[in-house]
The first five atom37 places (N, CA, C, CB, O) and aatype in JSON, in Angstrom:
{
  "aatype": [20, 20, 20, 20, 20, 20, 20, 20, 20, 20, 20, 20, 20, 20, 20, 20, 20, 20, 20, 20, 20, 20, 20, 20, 20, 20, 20, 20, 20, 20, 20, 20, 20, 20, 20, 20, 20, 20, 20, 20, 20, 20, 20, 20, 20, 20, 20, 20, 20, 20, 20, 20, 20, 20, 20, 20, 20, 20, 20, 20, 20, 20, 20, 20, 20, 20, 20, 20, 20, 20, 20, 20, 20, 20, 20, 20, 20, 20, 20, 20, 20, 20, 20, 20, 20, 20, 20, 20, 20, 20, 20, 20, 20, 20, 20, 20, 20, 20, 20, 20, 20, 20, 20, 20, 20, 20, 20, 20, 20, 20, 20],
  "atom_mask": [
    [1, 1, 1, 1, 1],
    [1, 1, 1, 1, 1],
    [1, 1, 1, 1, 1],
    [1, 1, 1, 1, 1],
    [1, 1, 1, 1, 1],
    [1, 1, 1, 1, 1],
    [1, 1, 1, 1, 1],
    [1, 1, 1, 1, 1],
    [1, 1, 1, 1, 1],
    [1, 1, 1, 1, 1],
    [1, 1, 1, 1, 1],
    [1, 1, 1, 1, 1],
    [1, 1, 1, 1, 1],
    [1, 1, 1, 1, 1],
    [1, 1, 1, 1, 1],
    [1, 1, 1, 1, 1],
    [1, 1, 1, 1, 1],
    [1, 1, 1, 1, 1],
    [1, 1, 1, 1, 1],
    [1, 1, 1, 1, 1],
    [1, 1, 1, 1, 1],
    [1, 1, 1, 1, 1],
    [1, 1, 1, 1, 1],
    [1, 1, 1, 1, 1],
    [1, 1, 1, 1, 1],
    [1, 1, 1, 1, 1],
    [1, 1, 1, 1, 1],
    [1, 1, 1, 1, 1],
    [1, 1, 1, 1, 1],
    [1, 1, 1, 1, 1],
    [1, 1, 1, 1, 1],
    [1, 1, 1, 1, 1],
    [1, 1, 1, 1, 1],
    [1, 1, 1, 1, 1],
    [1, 1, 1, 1, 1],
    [1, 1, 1, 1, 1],
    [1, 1, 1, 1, 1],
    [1, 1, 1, 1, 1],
    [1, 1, 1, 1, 1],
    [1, 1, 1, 1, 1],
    [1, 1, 1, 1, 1],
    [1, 1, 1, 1, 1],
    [1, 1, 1, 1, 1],
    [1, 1, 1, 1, 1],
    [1, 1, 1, 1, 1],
    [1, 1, 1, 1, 1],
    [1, 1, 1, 1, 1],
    [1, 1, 1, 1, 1],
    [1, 1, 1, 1, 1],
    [1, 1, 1, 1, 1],
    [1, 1, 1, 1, 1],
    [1, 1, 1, 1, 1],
    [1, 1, 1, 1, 1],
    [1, 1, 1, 1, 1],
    [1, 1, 1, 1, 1],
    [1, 1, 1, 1, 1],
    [1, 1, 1, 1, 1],
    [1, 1, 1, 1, 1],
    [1, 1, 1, 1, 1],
    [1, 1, 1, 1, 1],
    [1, 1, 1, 1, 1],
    [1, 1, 1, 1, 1],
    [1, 1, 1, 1, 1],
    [1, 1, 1, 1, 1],
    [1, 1, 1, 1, 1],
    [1, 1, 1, 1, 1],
    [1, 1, 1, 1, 1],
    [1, 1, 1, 1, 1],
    [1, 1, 1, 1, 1],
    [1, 1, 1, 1, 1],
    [1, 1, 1, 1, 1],
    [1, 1, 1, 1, 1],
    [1, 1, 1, 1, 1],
    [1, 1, 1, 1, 1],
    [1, 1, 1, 1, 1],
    [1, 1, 1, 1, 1],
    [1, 1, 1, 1, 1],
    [1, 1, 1, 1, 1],
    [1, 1, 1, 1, 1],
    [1, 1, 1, 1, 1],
    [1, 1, 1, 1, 1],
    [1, 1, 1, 1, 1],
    [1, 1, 1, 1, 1],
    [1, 1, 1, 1, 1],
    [1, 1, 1, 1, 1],
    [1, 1, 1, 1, 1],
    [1, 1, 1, 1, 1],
    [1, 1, 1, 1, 1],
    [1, 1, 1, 1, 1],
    [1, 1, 1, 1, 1],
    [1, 1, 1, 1, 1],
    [1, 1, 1, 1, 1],
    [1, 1, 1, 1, 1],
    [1, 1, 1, 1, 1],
    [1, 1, 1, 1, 1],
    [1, 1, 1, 1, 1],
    [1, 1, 1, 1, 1],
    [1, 1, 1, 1, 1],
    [1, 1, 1, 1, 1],
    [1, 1, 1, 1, 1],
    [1, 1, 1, 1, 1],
    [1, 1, 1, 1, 1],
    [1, 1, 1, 1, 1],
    [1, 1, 1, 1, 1],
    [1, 1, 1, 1, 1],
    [1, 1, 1, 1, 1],
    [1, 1, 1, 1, 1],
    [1, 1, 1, 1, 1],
    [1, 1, 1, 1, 1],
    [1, 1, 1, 1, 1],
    [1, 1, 1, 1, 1]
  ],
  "atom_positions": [
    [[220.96, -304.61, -49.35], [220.41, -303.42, -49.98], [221.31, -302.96, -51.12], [220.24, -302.31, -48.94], [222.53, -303.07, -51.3]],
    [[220.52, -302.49, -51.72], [221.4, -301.87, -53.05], [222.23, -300.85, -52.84], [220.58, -301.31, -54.14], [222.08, -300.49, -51.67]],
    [[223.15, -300.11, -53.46], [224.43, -299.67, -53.5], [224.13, -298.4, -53.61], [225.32, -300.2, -54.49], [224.44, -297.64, -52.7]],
    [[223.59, -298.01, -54.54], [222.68, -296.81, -55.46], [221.87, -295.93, -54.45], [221.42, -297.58, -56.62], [221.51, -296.36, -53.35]],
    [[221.56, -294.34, -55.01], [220.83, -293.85, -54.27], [219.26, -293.94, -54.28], [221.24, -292.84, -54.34], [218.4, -293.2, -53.83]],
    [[219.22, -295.11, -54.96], [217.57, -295.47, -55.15], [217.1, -296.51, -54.49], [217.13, -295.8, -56.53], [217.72, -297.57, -54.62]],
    [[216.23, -296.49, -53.86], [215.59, -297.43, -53.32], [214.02, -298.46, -54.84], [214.91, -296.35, -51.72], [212.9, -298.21, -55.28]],
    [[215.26, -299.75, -54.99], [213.93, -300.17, -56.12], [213.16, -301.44, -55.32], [214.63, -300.86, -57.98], [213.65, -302.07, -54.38]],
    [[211.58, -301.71, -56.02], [210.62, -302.65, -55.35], [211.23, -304.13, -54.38], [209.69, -303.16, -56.65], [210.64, -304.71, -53.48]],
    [[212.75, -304.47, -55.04], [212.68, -305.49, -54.5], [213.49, -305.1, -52.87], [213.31, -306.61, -55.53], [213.28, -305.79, -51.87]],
    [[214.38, -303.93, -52.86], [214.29, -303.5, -51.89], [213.91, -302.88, -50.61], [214.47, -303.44, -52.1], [214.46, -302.9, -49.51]],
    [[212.67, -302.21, -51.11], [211.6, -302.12, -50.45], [211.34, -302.76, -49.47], [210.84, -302.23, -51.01], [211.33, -302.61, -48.25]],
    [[210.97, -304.08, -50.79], [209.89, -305.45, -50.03], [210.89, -305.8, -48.8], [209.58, -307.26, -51.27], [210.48, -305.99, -47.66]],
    [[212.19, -305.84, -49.19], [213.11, -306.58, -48.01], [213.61, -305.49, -46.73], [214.66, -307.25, -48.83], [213.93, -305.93, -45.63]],
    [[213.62, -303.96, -47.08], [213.06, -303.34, -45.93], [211.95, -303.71, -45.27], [212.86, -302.26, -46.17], [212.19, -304.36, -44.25]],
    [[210.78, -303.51, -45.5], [209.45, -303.4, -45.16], [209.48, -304.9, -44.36], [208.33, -303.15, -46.57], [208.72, -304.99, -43.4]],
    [[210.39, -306.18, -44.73], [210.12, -307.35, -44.11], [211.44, -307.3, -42.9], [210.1, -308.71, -45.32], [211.09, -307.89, -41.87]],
    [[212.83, -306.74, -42.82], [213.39, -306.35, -41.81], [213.17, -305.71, -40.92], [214.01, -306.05, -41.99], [213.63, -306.02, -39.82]],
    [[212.23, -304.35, -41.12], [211.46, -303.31, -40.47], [210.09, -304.14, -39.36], [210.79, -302.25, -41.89], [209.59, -303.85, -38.28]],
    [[209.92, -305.23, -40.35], [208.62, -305.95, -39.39], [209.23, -306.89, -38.38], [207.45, -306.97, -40.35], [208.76, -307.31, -37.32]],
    [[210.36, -307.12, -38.95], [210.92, -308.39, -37.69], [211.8, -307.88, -36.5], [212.03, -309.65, -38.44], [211.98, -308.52, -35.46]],
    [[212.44, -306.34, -36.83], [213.26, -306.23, -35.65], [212.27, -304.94, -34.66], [215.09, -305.72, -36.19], [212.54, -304.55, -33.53]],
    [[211.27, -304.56, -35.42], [210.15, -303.27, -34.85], [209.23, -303.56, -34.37], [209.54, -302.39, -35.66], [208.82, -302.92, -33.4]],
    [[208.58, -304.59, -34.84], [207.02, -305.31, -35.12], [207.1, -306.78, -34.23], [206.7, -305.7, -37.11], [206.13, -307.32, -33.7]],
    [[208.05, -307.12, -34.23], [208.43, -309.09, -34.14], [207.48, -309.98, -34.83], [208.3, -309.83, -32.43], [206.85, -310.96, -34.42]],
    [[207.55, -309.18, -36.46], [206.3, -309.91, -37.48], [207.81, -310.93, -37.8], [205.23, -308.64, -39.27], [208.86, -310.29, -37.9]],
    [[207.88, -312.2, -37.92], [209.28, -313.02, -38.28], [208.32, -314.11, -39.6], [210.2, -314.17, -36.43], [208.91, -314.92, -40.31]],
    [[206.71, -313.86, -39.66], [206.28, -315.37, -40.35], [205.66, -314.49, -41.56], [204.96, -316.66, -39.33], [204.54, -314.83, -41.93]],
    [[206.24, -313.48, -42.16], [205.67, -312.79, -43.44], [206.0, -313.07, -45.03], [206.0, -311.47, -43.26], [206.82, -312.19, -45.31]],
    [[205.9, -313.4, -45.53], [206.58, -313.98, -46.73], [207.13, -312.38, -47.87], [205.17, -315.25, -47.61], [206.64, -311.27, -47.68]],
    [[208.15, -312.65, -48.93], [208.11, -311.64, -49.35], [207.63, -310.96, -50.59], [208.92, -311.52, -49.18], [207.76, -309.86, -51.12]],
    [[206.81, -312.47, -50.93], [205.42, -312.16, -52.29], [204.42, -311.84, -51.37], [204.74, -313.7, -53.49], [203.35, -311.85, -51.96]],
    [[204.33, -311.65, -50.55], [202.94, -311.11, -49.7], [203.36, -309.71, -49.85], [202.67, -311.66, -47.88], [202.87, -308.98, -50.71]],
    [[204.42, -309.26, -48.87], [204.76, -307.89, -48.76], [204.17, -306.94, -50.59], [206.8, -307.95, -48.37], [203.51, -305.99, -51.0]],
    [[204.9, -307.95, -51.01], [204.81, -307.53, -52.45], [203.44, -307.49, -53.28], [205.67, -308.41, -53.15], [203.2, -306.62, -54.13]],
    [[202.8, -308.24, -53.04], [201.25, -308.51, -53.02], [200.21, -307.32, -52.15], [201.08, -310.09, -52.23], [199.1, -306.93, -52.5]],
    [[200.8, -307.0, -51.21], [200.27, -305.74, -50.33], [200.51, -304.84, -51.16], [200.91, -305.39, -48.92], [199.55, -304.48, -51.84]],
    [[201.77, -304.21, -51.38], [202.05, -303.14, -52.01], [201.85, -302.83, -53.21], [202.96, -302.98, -51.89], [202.17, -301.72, -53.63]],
    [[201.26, -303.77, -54.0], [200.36, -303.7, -55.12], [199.64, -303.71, -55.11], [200.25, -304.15, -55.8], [199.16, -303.58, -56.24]],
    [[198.53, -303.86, -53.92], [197.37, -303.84, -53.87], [197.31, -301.86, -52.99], [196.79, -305.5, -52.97], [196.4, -301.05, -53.14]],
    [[198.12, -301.74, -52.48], [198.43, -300.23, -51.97], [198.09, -299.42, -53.52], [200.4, -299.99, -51.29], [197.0, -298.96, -53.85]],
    [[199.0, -299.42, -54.09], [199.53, -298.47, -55.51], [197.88, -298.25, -55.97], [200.8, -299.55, -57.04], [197.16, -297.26, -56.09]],
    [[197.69, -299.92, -56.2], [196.14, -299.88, -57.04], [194.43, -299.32, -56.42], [195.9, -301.56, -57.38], [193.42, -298.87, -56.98]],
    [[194.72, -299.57, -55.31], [193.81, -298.38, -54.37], [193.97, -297.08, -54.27], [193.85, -298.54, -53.09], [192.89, -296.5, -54.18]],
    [[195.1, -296.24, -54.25], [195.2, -295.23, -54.53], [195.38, -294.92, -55.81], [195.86, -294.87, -53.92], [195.53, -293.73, -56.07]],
    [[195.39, -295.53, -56.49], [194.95, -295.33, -57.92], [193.49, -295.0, -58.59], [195.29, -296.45, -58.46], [193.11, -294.11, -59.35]],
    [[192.69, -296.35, -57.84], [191.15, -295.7, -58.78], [190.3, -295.18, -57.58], [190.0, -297.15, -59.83], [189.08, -295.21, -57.4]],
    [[191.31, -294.7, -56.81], [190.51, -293.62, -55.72], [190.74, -292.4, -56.25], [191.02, -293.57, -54.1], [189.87, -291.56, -56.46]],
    [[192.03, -292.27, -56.5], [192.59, -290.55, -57.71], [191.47, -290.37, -58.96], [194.65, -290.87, -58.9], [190.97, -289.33, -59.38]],
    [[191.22, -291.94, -59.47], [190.76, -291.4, -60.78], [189.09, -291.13, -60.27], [191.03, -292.65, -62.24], [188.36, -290.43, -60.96]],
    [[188.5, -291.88, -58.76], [187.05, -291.34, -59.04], [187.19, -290.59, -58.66], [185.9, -291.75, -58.72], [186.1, -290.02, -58.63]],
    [[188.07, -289.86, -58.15], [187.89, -287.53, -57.85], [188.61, -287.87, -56.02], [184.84, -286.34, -57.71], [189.04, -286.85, -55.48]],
    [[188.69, -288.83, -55.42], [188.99, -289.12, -53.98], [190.64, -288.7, -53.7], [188.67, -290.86, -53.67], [191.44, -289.06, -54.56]],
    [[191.01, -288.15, -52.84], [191.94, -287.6, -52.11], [192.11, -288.8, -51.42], [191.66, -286.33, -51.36], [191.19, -289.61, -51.39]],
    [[193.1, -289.01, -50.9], [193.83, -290.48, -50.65], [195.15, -289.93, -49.19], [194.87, -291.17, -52.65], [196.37, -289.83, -49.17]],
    [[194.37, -289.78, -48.47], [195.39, -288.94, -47.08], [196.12, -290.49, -46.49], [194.02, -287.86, -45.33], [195.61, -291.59, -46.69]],
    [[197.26, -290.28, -45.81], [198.46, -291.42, -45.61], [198.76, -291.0, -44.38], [199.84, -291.47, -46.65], [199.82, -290.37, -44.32]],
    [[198.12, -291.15, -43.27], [198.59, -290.88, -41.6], [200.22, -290.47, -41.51], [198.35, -292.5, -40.56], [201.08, -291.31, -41.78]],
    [[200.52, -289.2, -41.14], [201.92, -289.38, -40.83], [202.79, -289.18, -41.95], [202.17, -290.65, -40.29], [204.01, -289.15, -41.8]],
    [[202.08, -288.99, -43.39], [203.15, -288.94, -44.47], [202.83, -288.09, -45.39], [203.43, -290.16, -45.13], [203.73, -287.43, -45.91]],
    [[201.62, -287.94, -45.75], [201.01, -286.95, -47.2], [199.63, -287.36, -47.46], [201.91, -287.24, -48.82], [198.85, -288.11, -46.87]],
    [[199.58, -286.54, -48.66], [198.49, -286.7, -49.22], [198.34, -286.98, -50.87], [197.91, -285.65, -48.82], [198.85, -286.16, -51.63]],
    [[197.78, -287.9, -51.3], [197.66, -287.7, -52.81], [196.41, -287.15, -53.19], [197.83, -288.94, -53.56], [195.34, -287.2, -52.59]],
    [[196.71, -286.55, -54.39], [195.85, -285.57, -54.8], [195.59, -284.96, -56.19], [196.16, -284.7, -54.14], [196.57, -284.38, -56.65]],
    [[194.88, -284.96, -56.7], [194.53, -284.61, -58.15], [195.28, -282.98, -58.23], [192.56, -284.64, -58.44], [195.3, -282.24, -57.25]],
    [[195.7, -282.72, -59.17], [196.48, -281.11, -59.42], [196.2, -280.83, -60.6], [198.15, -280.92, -59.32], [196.82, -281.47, -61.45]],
    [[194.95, -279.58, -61.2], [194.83, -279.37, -62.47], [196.19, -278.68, -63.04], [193.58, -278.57, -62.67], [197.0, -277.92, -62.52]],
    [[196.09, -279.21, -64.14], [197.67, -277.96, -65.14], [197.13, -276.94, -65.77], [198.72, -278.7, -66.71], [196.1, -277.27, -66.36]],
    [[197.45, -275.68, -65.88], [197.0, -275.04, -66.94], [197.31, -275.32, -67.92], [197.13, -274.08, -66.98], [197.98, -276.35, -68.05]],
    [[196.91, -274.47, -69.14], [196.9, -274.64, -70.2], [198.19, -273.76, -70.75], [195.61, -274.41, -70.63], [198.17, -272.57, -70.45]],
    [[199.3, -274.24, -71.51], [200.43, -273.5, -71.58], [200.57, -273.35, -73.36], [201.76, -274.33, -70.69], [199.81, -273.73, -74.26]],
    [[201.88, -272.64, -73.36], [202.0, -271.89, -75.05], [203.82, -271.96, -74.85], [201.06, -269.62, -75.3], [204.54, -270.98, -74.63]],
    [[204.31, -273.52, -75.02], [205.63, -273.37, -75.26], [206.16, -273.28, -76.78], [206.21, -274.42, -74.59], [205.42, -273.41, -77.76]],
    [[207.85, -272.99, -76.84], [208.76, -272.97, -78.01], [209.43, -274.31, -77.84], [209.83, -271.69, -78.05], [209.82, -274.95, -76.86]],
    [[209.42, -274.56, -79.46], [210.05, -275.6, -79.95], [211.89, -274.98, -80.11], [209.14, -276.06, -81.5], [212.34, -274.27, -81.01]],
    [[212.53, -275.48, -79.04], [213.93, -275.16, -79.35], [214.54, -274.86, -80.86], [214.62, -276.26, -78.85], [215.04, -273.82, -81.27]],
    [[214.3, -276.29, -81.62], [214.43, -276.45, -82.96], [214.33, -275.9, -83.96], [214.04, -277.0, -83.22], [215.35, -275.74, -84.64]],
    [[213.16, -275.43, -84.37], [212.7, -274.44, -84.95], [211.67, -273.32, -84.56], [212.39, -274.94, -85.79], [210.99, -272.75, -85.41]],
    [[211.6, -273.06, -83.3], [211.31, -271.54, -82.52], [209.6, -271.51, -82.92], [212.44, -269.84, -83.37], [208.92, -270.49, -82.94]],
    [[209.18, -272.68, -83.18], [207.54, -273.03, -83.46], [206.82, -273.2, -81.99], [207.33, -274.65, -84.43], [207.13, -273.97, -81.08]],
    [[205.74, -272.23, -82.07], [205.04, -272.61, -80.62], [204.29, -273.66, -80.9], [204.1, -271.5, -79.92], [203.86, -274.05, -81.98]],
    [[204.12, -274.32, -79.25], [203.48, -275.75, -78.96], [202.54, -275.38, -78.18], [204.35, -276.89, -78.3], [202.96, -275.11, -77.06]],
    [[201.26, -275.25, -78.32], [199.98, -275.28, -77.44], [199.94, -276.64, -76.38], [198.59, -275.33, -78.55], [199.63, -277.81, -76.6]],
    [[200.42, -275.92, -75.1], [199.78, -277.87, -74.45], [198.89, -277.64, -73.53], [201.04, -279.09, -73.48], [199.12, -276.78, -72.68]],
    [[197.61, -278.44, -73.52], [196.06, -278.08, -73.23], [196.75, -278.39, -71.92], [194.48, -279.01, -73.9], [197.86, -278.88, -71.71]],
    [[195.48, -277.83, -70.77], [195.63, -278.48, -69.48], [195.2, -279.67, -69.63], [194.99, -277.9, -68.4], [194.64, -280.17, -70.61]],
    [[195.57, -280.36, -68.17], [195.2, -281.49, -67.64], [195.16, -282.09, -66.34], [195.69, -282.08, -68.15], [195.42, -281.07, -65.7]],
    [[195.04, -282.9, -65.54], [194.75, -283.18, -64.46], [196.43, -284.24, -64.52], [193.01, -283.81, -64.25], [196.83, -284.84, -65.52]],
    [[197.18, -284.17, -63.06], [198.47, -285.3, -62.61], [197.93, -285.55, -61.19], [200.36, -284.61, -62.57], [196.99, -285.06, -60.57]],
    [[198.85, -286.48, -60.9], [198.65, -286.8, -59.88], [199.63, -286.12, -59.06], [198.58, -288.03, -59.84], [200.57, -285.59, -59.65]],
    [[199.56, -286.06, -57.94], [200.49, -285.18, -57.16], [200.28, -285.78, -55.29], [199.9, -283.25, -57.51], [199.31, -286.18, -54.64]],
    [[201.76, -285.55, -55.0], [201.93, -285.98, -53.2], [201.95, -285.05, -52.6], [203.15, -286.68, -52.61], [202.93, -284.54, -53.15]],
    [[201.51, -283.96, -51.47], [201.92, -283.2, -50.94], [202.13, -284.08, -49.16], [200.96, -281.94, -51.3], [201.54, -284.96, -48.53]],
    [[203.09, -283.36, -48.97], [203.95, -283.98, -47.81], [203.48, -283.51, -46.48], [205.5, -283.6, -47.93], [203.24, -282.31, -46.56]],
    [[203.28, -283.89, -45.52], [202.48, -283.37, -44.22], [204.35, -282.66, -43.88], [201.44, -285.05, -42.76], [205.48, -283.08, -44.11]],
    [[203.77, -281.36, -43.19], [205.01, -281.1, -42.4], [205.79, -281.59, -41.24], [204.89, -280.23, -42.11], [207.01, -281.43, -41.15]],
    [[205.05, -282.19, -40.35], [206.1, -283.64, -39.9], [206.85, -284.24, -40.5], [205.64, -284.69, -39.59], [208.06, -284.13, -40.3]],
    [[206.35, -285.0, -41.36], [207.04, -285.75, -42.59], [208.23, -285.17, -42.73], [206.31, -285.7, -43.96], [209.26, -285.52, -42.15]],
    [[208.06, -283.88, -43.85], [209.15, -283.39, -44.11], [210.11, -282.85, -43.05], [208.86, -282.58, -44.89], [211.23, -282.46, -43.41]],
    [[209.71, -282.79, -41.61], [210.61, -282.19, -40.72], [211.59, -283.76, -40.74], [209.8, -281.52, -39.04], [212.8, -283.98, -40.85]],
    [[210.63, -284.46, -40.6], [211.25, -285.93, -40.25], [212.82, -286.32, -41.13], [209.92, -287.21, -40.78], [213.97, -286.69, -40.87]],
    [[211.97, -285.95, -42.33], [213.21, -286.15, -43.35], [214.85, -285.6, -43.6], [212.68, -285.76, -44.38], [215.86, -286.15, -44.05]],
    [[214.49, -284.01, -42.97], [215.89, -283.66, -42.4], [216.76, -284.24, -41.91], [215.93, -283.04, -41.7], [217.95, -284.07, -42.19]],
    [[216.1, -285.39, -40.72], [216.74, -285.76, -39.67], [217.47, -286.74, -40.33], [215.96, -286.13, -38.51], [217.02, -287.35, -41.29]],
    [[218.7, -286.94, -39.81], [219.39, -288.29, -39.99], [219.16, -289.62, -39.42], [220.51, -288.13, -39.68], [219.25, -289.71, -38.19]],
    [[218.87, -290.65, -40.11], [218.23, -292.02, -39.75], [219.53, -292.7, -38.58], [217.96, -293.12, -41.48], [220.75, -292.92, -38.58]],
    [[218.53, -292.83, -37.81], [219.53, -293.78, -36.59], [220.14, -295.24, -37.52], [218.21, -294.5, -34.89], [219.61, -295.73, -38.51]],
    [[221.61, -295.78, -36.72], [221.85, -296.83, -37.67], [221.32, -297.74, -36.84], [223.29, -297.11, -38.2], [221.02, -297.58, -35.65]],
    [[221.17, -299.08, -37.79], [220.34, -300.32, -37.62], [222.07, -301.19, -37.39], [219.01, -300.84, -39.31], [223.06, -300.87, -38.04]],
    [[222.04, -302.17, -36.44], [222.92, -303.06, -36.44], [222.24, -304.38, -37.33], [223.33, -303.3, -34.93], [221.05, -304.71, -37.34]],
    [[223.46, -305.08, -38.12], [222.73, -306.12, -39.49], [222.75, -307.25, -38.79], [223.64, -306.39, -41.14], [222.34, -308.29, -39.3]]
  ]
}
């Protein structure tokens, strides 16, 4: 695992395939599959957001369309206002389990 406080894709994949072999006793998964799943994850909740669909995740959140208003900022620079129209983001809201979960400190794994 990486060093950093980020968790990036290729680490993931090699969680998600440690997580299956010592939790699951999945041992015959490859790790372009894992990776192949989880791109096929991203891209389902993707053009489910864009046809108007709420995208709920058992146990973890929810994704969800969030309109913006319409705002009237200053340009630092020269103190010129910036009209920025609303618009629609995407947005996670977290089930409160979840987030209780997250407090907690993760039990250690022997390597």
């Amino acid at each position: 695992m990486a060093t950093t406080n980020r968790l990036n894709l290729t680490d993931l994949i090699k969680s998600i395939r440690a997580h299956l072999a010592t939790q699951h006793n999945v041992h015959e998964i490859s790790l372009s599959l894992i990776e192949k799943i989880i791109d096929s994850t991203s891209h389902t909740i993707l053009h489910s957001l864009q046809s108007g669909k709420e995208v709920s995740w058992s146990g973890v959140g929810a994704f969800v369309m969030q309109k913006r208003k319409a705002t009237v900022r200053r340009n630092p620079q020269n103190g010129q206002e910036i009209k920025i129209p609303s618009k629609e983001v995407p947005k996670m809201r977290l089930f409160k389990s979840f987030t209780a979960k997250c407090a907690l400190k993760p039990t250690k794994t022997k390597k």
